[in-house]
N, CA, C and O atoms as a GROMACS GRO file, in nm:
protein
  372
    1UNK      N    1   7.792   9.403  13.041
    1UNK     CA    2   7.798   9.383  12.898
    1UNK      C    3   7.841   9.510  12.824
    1UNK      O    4   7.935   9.506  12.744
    2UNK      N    5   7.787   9.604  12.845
    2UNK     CA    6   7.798   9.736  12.832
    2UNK      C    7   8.013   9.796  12.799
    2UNK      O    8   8.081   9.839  12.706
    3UNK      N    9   8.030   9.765  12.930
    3UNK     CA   10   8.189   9.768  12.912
    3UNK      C   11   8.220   9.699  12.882
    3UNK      O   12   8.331   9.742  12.853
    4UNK      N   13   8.223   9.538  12.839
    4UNK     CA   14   8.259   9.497  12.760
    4UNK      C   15   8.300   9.530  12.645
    4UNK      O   16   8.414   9.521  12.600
    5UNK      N   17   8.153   9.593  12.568
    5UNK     CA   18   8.164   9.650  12.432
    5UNK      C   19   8.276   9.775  12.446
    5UNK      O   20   8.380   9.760  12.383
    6UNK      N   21   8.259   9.902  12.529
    6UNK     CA   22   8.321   9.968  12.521
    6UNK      C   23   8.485   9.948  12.517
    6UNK      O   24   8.557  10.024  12.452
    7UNK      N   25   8.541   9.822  12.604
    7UNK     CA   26   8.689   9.786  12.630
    7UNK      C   27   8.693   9.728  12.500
    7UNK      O   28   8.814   9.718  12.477
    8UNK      N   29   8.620   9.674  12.383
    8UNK     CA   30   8.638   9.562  12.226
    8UNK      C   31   8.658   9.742  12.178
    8UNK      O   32   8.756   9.780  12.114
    9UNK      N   33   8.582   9.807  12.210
    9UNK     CA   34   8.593   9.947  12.121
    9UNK      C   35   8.697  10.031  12.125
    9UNK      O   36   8.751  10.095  12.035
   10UNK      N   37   8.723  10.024  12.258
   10UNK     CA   38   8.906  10.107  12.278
   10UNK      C   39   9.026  10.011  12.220
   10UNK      O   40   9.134  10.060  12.184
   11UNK      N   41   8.996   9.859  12.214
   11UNK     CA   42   9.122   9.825  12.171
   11UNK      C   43   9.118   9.828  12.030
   11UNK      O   44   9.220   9.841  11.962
   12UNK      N   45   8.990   9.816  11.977
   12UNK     CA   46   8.984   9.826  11.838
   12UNK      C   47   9.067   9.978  11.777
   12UNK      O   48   9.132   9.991  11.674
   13UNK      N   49   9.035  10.078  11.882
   13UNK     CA   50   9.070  10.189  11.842
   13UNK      C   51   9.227  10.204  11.847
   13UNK      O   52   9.286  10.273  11.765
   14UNK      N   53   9.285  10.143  11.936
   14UNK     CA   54   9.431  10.136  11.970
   14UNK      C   55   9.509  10.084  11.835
   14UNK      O   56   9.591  10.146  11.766
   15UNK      N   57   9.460   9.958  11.820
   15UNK     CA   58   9.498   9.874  11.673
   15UNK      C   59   9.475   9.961  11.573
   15UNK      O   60   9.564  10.032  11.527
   16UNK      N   61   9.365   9.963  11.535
   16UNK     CA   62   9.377  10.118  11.412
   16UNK      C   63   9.447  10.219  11.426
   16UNK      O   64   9.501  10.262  11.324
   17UNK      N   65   9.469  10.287  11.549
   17UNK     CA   66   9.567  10.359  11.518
   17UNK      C   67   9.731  10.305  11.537
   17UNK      O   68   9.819  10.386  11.509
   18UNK      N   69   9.763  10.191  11.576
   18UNK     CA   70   9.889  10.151  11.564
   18UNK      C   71   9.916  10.097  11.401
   18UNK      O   72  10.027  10.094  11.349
   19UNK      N   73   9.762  10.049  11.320
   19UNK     CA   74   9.825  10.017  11.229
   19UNK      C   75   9.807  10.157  11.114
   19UNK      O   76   9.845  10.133  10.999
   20UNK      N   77   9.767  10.258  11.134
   20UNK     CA   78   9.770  10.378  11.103
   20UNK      C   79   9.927  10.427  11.086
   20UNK      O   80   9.982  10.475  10.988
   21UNK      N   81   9.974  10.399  11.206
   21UNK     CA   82  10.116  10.429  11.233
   21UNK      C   83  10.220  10.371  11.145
   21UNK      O   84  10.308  10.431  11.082
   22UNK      N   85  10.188  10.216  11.153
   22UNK     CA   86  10.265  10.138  11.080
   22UNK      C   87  10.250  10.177  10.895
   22UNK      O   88  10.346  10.171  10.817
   23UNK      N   89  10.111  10.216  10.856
   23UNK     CA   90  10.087  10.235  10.757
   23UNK      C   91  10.145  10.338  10.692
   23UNK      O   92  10.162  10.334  10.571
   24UNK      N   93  10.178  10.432  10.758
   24UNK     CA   94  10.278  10.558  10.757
   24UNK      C   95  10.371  10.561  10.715
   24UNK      O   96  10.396  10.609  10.605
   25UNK      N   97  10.460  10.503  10.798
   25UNK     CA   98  10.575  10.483  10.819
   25UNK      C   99  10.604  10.399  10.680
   25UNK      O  100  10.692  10.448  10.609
   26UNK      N  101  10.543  10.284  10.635
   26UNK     CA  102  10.573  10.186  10.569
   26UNK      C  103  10.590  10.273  10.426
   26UNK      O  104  10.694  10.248  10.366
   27UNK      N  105  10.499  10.373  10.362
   27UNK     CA  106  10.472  10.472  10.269
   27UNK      C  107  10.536  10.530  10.232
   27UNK      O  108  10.577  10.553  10.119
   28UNK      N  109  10.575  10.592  10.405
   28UNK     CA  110  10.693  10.700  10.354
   28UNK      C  111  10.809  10.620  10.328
   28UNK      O  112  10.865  10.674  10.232
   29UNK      N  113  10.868  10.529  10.359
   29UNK     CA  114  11.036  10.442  10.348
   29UNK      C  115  10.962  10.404  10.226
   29UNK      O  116  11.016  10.470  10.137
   30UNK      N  117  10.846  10.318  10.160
   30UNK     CA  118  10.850  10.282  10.037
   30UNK      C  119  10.813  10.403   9.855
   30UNK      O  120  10.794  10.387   9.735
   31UNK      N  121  10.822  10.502   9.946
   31UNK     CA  122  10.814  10.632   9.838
   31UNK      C  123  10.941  10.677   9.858
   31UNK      O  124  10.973  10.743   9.759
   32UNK      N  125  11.047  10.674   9.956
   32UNK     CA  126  11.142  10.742   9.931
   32UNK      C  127  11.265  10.621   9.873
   32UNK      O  128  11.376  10.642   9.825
   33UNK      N  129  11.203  10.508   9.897
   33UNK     CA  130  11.308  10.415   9.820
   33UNK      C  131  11.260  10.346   9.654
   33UNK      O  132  11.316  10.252   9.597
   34UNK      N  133  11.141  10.428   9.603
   34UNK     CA  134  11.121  10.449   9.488
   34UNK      C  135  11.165  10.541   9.421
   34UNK      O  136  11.203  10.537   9.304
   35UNK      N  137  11.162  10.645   9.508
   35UNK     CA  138  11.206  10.807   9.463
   35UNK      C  139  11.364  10.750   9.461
   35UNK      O  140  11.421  10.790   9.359
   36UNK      N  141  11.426  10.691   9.524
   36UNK     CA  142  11.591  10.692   9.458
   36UNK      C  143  11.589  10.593   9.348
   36UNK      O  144  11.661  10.631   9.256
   37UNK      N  145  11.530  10.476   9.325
   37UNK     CA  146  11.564  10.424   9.260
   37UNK      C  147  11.505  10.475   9.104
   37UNK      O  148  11.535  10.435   8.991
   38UNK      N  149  11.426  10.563   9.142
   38UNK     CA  150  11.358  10.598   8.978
   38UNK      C  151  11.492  10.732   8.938
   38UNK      O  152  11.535  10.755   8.824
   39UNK      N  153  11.530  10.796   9.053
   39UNK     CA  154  11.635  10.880   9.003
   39UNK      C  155  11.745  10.856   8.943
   39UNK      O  156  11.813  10.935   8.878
   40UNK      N  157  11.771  10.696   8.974
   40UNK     CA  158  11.920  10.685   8.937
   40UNK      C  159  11.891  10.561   8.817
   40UNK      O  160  11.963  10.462   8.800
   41UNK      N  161  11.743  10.603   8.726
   41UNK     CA  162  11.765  10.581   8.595
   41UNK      C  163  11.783  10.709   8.522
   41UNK      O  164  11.764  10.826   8.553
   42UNK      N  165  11.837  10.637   8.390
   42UNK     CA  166  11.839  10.750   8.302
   42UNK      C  167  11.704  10.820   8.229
   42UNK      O  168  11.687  10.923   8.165
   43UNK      N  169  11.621  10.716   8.268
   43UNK     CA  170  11.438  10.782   8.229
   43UNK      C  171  11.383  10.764   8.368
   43UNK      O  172  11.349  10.648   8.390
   44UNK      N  173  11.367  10.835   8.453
   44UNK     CA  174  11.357  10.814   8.577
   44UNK      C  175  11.178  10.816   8.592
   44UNK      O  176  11.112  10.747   8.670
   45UNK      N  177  11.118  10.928   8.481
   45UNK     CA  178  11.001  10.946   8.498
   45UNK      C  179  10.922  10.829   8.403
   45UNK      O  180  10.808  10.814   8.449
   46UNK      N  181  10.952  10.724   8.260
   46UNK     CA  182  10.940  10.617   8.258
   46UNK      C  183  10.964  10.511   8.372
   46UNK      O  184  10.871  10.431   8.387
   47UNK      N  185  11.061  10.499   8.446
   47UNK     CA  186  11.070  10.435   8.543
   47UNK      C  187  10.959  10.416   8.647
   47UNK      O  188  10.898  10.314   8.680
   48UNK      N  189  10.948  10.546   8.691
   48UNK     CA  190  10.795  10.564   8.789
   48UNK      C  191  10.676  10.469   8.694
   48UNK      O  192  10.601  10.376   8.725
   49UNK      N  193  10.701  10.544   8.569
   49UNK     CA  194  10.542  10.450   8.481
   49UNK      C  195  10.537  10.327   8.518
   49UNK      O  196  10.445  10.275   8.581
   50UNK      N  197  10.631  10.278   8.481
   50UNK     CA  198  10.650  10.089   8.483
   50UNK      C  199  10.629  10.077   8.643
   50UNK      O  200  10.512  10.063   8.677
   51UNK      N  201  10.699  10.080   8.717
   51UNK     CA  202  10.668  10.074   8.880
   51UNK      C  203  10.512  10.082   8.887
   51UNK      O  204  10.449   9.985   8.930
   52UNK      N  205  10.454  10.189   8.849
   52UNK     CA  206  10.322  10.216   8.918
   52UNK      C  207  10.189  10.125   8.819
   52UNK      O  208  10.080  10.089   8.864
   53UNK      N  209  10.236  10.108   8.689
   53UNK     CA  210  10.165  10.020   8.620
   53UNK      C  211  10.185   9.854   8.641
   53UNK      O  212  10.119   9.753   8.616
   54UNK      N  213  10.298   9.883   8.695
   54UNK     CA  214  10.295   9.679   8.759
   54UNK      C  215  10.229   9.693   8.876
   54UNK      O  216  10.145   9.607   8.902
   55UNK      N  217  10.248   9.782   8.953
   55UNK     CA  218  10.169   9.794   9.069
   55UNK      C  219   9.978   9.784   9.067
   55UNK      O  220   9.908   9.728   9.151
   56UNK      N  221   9.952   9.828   8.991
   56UNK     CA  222   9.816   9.836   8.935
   56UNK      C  223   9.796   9.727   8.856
   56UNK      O  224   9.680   9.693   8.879
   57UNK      N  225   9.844   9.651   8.774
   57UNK     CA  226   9.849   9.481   8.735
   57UNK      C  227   9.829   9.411   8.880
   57UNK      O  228   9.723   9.361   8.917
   58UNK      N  229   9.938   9.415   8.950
   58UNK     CA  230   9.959   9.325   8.994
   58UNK      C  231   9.791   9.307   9.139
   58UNK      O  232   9.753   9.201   9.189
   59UNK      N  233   9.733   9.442   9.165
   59UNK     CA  234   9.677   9.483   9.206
   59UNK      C  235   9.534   9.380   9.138
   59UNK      O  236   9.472   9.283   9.182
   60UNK      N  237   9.530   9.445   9.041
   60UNK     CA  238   9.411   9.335   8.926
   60UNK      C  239   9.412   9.242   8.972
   60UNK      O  240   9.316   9.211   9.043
   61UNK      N  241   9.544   9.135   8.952
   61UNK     CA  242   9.523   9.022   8.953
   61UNK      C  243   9.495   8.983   9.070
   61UNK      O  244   9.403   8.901   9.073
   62UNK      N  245   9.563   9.025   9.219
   62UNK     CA  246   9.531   8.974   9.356
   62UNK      C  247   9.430   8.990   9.350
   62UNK      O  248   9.389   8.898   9.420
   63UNK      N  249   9.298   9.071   9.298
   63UNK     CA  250   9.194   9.128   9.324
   63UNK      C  251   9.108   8.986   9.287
   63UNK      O  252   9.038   8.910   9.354
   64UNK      N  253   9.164   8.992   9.095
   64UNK     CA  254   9.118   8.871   9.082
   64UNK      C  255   9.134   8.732   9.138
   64UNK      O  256   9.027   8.678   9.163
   65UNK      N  257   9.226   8.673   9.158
   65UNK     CA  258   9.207   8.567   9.198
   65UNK      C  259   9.183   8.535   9.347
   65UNK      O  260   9.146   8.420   9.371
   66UNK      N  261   9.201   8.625   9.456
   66UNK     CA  262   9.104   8.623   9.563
   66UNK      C  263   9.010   8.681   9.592
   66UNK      O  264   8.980   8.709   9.708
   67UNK      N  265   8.920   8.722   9.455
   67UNK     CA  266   8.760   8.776   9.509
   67UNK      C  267   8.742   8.862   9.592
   67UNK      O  268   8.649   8.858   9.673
   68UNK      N  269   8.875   9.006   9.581
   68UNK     CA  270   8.862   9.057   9.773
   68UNK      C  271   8.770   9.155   9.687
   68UNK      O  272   8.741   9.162   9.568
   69UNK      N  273   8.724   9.262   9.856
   69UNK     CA  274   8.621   9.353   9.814
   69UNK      C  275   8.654   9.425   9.714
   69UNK      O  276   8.756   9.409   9.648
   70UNK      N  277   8.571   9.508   9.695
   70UNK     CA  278   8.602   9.621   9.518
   70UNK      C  279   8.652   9.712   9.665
   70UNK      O  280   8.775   9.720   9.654
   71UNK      N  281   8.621   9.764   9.759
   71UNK     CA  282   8.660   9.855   9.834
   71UNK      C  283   8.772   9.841   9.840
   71UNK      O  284   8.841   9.935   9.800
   72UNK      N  285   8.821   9.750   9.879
   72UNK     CA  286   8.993   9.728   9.933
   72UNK      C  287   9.121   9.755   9.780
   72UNK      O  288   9.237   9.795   9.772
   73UNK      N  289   9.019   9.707   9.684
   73UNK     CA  290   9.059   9.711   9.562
   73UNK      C  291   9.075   9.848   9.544
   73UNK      O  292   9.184   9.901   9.530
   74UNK      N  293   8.933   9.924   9.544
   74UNK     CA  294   8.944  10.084   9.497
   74UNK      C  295   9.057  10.134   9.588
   74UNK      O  296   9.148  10.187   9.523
   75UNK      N  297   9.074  10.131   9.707
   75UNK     CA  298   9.180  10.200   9.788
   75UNK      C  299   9.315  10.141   9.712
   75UNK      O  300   9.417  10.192   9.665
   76UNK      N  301   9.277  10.042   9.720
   76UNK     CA  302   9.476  10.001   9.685
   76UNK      C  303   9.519  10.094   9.575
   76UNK      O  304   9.631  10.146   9.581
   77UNK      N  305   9.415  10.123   9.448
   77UNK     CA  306   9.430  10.174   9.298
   77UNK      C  307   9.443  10.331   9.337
   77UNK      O  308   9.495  10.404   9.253
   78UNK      N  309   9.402  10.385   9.452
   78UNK     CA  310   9.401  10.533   9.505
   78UNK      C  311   9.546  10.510   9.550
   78UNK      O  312   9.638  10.580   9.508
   79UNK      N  313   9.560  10.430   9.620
   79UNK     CA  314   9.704  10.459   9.737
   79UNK      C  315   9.848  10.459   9.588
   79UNK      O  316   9.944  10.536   9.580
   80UNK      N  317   9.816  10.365   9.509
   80UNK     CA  318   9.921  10.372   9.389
   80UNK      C  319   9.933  10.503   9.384
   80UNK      O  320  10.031  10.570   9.418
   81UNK      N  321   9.791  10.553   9.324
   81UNK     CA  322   9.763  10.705   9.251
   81UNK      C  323   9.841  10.836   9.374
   81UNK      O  324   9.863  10.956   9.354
   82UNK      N  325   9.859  10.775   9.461
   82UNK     CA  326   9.910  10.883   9.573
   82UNK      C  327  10.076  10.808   9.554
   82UNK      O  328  10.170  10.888   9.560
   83UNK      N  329  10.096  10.724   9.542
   83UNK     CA  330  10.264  10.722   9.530
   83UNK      C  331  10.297  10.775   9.412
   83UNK      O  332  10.399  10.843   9.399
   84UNK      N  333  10.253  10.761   9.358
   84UNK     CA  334  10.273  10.793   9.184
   84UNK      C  335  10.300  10.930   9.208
   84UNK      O  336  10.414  10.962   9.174
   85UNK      N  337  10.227  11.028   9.261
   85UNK     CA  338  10.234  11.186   9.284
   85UNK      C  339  10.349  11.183   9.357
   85UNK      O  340  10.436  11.260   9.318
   86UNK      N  341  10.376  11.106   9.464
   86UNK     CA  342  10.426  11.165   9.530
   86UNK      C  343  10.602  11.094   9.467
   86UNK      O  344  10.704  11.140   9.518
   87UNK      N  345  10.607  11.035   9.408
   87UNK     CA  346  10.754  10.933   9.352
   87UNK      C  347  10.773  11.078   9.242
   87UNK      O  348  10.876  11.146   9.238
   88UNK      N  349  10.611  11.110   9.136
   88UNK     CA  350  10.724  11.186   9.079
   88UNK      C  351  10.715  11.376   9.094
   88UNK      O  352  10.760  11.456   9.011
   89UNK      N  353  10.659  11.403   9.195
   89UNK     CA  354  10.701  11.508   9.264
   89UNK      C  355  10.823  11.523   9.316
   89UNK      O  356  10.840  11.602   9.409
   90UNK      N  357  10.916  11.456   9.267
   90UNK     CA  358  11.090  11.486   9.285
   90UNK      C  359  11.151  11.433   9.169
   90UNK      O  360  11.274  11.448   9.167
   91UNK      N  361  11.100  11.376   9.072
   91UNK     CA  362  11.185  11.331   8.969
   91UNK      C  363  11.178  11.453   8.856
   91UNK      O  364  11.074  11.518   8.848
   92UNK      N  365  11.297  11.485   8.762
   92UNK     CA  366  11.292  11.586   8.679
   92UNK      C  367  11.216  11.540   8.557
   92UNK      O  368  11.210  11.431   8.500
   93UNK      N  369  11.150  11.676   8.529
   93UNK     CA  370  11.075  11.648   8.412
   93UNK      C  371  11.123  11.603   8.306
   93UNK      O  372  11.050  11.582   8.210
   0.00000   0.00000   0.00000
């Protein structure tokens, strides 16, 4: 029984870190294909606003209408708050 648990615990660990990986990856291609498209407005740093404030709506509402945890919620509203830095840490002031 014993290894049992331990073999549910290594694959668990495998999956987290593959979706660690995937989570990465997905961040960086979707911050650097914000970062062009906010550049090639003429208000690039309005641009980011609107992006990251629909993002945070849209965030609300999934929240609301499927009841998910406030946890999953609070992270999602952090992970915005980290694209947001990081979209306009290249756009001109």
């Amino acid at each position: 029984m014993a290894m049992d648990t331990q073999d549910e615990i290594a694959q668990l660990k495998r999956e987290v870190t593959e979706l660690s990986g995937l989570s990465l990856a997905t961040g960086v291609i979707l911050t650097q294909l914000l970062q062009t498209i906010c550049r090639r407005e003429l208000n690039p740093q309005e641009s980011a606003g609107i992006i990251v404030e629909n993002a945070r709506a849209g965030i609300e509402a999934f929240v609301e209408q499927n009841g998910s945890e406030p946890a999953m919620k609070n992270r999602a509203l952090e992970a915005v708050g980290q694209y947001e830095e990081q979209i306009r840490s290249v756009l001109a002031v």
